[in-house]
C-alpha positions as a printed NumPy array, in Angstrom:
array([[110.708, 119.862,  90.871],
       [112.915, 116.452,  89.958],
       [111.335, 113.619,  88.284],
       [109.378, 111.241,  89.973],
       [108.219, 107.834,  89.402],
       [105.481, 106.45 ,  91.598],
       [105.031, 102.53 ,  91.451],
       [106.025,  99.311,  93.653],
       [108.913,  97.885,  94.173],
       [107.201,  93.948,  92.693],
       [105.956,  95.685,  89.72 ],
       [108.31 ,  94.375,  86.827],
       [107.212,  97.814,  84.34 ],
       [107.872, 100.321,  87.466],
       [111.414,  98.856,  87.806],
       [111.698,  99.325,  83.974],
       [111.372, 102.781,  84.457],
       [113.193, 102.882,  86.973],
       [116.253, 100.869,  84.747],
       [115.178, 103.28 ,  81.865],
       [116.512, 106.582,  83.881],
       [119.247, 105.203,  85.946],
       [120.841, 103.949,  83.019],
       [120.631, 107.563,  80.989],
       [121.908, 108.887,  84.25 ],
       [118.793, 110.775,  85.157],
       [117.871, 111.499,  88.889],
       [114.298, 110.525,  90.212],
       [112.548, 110.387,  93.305],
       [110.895, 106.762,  93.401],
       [107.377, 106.702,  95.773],
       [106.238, 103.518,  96.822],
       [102.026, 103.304,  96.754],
       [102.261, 100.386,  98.481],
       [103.931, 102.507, 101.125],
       [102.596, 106.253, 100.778],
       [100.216, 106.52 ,  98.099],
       [ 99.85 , 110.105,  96.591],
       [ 98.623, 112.893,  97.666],
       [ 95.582, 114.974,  96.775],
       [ 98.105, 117.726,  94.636],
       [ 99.965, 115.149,  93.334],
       [ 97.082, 113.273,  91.741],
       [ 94.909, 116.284,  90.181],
       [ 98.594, 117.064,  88.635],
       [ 98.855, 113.508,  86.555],
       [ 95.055, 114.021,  86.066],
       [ 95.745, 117.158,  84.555],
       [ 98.338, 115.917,  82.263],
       [ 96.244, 112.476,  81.166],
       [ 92.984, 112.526,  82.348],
       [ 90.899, 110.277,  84.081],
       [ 90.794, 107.119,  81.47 ],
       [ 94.091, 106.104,  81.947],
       [ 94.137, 106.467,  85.959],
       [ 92.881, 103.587,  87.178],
       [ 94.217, 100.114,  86.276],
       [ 91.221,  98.466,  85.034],
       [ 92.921,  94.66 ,  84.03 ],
       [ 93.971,  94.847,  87.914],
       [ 93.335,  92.292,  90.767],
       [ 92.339,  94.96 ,  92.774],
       [ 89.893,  96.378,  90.629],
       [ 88.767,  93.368,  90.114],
       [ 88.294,  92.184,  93.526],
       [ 86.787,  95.354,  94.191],
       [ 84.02 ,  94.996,  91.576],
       [ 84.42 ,  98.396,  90.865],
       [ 83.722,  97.462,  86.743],
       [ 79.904,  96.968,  88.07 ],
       [ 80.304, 100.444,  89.71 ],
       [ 79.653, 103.99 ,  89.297],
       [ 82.641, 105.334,  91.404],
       [ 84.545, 108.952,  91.79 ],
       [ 87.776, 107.993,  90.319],
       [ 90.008, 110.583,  92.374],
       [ 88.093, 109.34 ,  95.786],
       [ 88.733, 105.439,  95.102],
       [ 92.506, 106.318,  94.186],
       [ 93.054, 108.504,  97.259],
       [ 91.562, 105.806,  99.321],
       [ 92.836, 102.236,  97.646],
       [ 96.146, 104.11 ,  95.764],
       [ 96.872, 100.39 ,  94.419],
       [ 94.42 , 100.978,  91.993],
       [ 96.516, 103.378,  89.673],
       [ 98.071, 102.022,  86.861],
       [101.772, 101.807,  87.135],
       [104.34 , 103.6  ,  86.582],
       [103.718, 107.014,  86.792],
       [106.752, 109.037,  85.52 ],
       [105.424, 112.505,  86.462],
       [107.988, 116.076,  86.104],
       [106.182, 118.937,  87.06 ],
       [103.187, 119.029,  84.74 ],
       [104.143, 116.047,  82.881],
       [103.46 , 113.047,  83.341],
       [103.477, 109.343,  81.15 ],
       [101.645, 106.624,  82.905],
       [102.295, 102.736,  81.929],
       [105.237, 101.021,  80.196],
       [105.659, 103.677,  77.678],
       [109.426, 104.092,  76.996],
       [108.599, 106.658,  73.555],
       [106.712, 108.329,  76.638],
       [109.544, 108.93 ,  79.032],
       [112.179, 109.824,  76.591],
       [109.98 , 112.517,  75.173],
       [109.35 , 113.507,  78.487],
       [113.679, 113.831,  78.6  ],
       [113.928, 115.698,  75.544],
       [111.366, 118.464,  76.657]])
């Protein structure tokens, strides 16, 4: 499996990553949530690698909007359904996987 980095295209530390592989020459497969989300396998995979704290994208409009700090919620459920929520980037290879601008993240993730 190749790397991938799932994002959107208007958020500025998803097109970081993306600068941060293109310019060390390393092929990825970008997926736009705005477009496709992720799927059920693909999110119990970063899950596994990071848990659930770092999922969601709690300083988000979204999240806000969605009052979802004044909620008990099932984290995988709200992400399958609203996929806007995650935080972004996720740079995910295999079993690995960094989310948020974390550049000491990816390149570790490059010299494994």
């Amino acid at each position: 499996m190749g790397l991938q980095i799932f994002g959107t295209r208007k958020c500025p530390d998803t097109r970081k990553a993306e600068r941060f592989f293109r310019d060390r020459g390393v092929a990825y497969q970008f997926i736009d949530l705005a477009e496709k989300g992720i799927s059920l396998g693909e999110l119990a995979s970063v899950k596994a690698a990071v848990g659930d704290a770092t999922l969601v994208d709690t300083e988000g409009k979204r999240f806000r909007d969605r009052g979802l700090a004044y909620q008990d919620y099932d984290v995988v459920a709200e992400l399958l359904a609203d996929p806007l929520l995650l935080r972004t980037p996720i740079v995910r290879d295999g079993r690995k996987a960094v989310i948020g601008d974390d550049p000491a993240g990816w390149k570790r993730m490059l010299e494994a």
